[in-house]
C-alpha positions in Angstrom: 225.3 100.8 132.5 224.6 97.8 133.7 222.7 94.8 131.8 219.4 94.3 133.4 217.5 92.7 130.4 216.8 89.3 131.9 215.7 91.4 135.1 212.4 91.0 132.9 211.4 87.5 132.7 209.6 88.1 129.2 212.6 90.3 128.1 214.7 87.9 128.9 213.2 84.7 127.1 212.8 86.7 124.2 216.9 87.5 124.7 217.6 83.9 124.2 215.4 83.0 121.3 216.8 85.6 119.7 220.6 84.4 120.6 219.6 80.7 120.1 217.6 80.9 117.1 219.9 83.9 115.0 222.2 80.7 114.8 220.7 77.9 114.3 218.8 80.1 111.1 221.9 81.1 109.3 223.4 77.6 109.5 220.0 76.2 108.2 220.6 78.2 105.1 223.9 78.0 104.9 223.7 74.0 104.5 221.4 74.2 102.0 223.4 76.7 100.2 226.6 74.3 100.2 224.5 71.3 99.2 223.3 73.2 96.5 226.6 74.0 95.9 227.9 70.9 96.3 225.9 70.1 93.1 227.3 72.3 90.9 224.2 74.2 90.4 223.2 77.9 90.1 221.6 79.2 93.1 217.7 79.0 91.2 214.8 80.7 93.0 214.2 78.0 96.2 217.6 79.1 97.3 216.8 83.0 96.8 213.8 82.5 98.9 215.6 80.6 101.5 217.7 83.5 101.9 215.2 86.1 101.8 213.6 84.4 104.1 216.6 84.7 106.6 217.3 88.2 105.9 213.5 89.2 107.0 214.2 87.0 109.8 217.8 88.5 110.9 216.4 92.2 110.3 213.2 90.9 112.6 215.7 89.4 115.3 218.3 92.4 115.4 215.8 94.8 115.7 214.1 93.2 118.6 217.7 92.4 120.3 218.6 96.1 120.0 215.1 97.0 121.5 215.7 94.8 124.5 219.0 96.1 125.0 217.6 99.6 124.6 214.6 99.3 127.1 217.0 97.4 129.3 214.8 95.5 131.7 212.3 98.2 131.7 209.1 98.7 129.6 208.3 100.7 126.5 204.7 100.2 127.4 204.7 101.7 131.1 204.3 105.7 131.1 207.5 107.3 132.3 209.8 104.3 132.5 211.6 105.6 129.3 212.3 108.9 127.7 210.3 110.3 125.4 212.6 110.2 122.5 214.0 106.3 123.3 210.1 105.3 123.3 209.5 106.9 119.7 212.5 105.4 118.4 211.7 102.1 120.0 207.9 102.3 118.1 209.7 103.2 115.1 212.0 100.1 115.1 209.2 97.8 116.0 206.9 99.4 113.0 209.9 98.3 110.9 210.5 94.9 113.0 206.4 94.0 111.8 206.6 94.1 108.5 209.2 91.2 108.4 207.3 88.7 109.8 204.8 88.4 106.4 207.6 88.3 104.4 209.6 85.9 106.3 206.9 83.1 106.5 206.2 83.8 102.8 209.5 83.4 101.5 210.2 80.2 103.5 206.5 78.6 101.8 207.2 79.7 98.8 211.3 78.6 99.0 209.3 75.0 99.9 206.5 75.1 97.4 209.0 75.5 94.8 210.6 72.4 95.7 207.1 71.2 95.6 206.3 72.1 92.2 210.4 70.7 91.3 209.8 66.7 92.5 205.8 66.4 91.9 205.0 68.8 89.2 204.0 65.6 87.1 200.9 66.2 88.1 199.3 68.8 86.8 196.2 69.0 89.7 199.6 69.1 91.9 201.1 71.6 89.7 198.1 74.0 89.6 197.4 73.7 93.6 201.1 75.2 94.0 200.4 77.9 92.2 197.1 78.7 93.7 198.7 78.3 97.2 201.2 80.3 96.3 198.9 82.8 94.6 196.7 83.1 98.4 200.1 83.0 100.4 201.7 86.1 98.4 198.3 87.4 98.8 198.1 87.2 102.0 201.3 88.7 102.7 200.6 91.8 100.9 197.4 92.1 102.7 199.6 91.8 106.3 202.2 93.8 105.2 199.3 96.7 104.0 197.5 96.5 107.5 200.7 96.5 109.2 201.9 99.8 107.6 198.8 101.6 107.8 197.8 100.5 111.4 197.1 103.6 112.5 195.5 106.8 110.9 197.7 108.8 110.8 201.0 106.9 110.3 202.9 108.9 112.3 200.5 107.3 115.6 201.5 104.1 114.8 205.3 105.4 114.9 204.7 107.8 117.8 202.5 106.9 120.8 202.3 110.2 122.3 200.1 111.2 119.0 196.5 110.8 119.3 195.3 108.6 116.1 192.8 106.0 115.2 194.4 102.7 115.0 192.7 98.9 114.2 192.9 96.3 116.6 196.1 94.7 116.9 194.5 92.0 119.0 192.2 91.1 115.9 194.6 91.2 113.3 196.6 89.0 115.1 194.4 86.1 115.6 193.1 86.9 112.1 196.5 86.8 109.9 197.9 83.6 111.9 195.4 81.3 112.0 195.5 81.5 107.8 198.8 81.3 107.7 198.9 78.4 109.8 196.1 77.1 107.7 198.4 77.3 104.6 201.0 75.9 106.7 198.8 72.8 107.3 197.6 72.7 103.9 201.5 72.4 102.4 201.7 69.2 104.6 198.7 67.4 103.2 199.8 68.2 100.1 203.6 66.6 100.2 202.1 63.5 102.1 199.1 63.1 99.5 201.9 63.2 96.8 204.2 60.7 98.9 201.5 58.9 99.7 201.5 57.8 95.9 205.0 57.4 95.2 205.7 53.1 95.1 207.9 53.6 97.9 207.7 50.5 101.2 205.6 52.1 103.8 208.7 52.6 106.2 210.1 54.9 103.6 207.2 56.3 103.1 206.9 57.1 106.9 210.5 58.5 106.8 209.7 60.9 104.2 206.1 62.5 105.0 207.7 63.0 108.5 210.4 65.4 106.8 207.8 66.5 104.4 205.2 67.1 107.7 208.1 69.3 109.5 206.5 72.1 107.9 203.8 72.4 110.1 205.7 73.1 113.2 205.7 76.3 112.4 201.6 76.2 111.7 201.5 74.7 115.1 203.4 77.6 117.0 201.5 80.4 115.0 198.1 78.3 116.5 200.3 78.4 120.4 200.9 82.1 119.6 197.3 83.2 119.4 196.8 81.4 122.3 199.3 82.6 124.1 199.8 86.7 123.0 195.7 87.6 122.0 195.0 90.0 124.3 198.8 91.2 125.0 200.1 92.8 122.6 200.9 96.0 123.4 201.6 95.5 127.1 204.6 93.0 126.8 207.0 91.7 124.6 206.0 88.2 124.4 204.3 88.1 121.4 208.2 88.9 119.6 209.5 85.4 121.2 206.9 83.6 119.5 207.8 85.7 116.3 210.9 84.5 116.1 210.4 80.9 116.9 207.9 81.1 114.1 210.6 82.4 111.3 213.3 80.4 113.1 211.4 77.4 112.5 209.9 78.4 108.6 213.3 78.4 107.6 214.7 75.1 108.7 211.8 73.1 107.8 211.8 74.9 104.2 215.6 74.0 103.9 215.9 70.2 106.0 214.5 68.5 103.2 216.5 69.1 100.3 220.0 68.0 102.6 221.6 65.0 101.0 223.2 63.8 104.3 219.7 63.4 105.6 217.5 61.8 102.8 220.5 59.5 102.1 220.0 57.9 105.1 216.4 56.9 103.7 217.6 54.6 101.3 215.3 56.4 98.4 216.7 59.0 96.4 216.9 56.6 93.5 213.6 55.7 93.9 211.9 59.0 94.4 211.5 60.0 91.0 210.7 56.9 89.2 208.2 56.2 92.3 206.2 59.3 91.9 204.8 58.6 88.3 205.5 56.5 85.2 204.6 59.0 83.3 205.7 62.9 83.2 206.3 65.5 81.1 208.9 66.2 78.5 210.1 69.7 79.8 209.9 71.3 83.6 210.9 74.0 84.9 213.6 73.5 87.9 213.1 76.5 90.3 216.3 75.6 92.6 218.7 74.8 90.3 219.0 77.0 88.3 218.8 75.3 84.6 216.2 76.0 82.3 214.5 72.3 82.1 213.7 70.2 84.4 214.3 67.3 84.4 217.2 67.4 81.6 216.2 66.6 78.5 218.7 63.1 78.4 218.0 59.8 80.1 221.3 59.1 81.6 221.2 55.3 82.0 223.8 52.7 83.2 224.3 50.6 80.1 222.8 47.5 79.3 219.0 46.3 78.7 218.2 46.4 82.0 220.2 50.1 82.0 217.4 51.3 80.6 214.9 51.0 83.5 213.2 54.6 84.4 215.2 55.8 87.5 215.8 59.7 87.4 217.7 60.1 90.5 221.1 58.5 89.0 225.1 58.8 90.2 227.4 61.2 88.5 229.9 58.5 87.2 233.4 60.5 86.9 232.4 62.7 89.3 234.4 63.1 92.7 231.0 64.4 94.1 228.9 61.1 93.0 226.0 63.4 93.6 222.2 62.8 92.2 220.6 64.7 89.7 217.0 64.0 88.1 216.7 62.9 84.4 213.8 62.8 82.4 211.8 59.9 82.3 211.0 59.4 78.6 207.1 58.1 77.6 205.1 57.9 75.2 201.8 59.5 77.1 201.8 62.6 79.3 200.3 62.3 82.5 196.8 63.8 83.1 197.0 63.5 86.7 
């Protein structure tokens, strides 16, 4: 049979973000998993949800490759241009394919607010607006992921067209679930620039690290293009998929770019970060990506000497053929009450 899927304009732009972005994904992760590595640390939860958030996406993206391979340049959606059986299965593998998205963008937010909660938890109005974001995201992603499984009424319409059923409008929904989770998108970027905005950092560097920090709303700015651009489509075409998948593709590298060494090195700040954000901090926190119970360590590492002593968590490994930077506690006698 012959391969007519780009015979579909639609089919075949979806085609290549699928090829293109499958990729890119998996070696998004994967870096961050060897830097992490790299480290010597245990995987800790910001790297679990990294790669949960890459298995909703691959499950989302091999789905909809097989269903484009399936319909083959023709349309689930057009009466008679498939076979009866091909179109239920094709329903059925979407009705699977929908529930990804919701998870996807709420592992990579919450893979990215634990990193949040990791370098500012210092503050504890910081501290407490992570949770409660991460409180409404999870929320929010059980509310999708409950629509989304009981679309229709029965379930079995929503899995087979050709049964007559009552079913909420997908159209709705839609505009409805994306603009908040582009909201919360948006609202994760204010919150890493309000907290860099702090740190006693030149403005240059801080420049260079809100723009990694404001990557994170790309993918609050494509779920705004996709309302735009599918309301009113869904279930007619398949472009609403393609906008999908750059959606996750993106999540998951702008949840994993900021944590690479090779990049933030180049700012000049790692060992400036910590002792910029506050000169005071708490005895004990809780390190959700790597994997040790406090964090930061309970032992100033210094480099000898009076001036030795200065508070600089991000410090060199000495000895180690890595010379890689871990965060040790800055000792004081107050607690901030930010």
């Amino acid at each position: 049979m012959a391969f007519n899927v780009f015979h579909e304009s639609e089919h075949g732009t979806a085609f290549v973000v699928a090829v293109v972005s499958i990729p890119i994904s998996v070696l998004a992760v994967f870096l961050r998993l060897l830097s992490t590595l790299h480290t010597g640390k245990g995987m800790g939860l910001e790297n679990v949800f990294a790669v949960l958030a890459l298995v909703a996406f691959l499950a989302y993206a091999s789905i909809d490759l097989w269903i484009l391979c399936t319909m083959n340049g023709k349309s689930v959606f057009q009466l008679g241009a498939l076979p009866r059986d091909t179109v239920i299965q094709i329903y059925t593998a979407g009705y699977v394919m929908n529930i990804m998205t919701p998870l996807n963008q709420t592992f990579a937010k919450l893979c990215l607010l634990a990193l949040y909660h990791r370098l500012f938890s210092a503050s504890r109005r910081f501290a407490v607006l992570t949770y409660t974001v991460a409180g409404v995201q999870t929320a929010w992603c059980i509310a999708v992921v409950c629509v989304r499984l009981f679309l229709c009424t029965p379930i079995s319409a929503t899995l087979n067209p050709f049964i007559k059923g009552r079913c909420l409008n997908s159209q709705v929904l839609l505009a409805a679930g994306d603009a908040v989770n582009s909201f919360i998108d948006f609202v994760m970027v204010g919150m890493a620039i309000y907290m860099v905005v702090k740190l006693r950092l030149s403005r240059a560097d801080k420049m260079k690290l809100s723009v990694l920090f404001a990557l994170g709303g790309f993918a609050g700015i494509i779920g705004i293009i996709k309302i735009g651009e599918a309301y009113g489509t869904i279930g007619t075409n398949v472009r609403n998929s393609s906008w999908n998948m750059a959606q996750q593709a993106s999540s998951i590298v702008c949840c994993c770019a900021p944590i690479y060494k090779t990049v933030l090195s180049e700012f000049g700040i790692f060992r400036r970060l910590g002792s910029s954000l506050f000169s005071r901090s708490k005895s004990k926190k809780t390190d959700y990506g790597a994997g040790v119970r406090t964090w930061p360590p309970n032992t100033l590492i210094g480099s000898g000497g009076s001036q030795g002593k200065h508070e600089e968590p991000w410090i060199g490994l000495e000895g180690s053929s890595e010379r890689k930077l871990v965060w040790a506690e800055v000792h004081s006698s107050q607690t901030s009450q930010d």
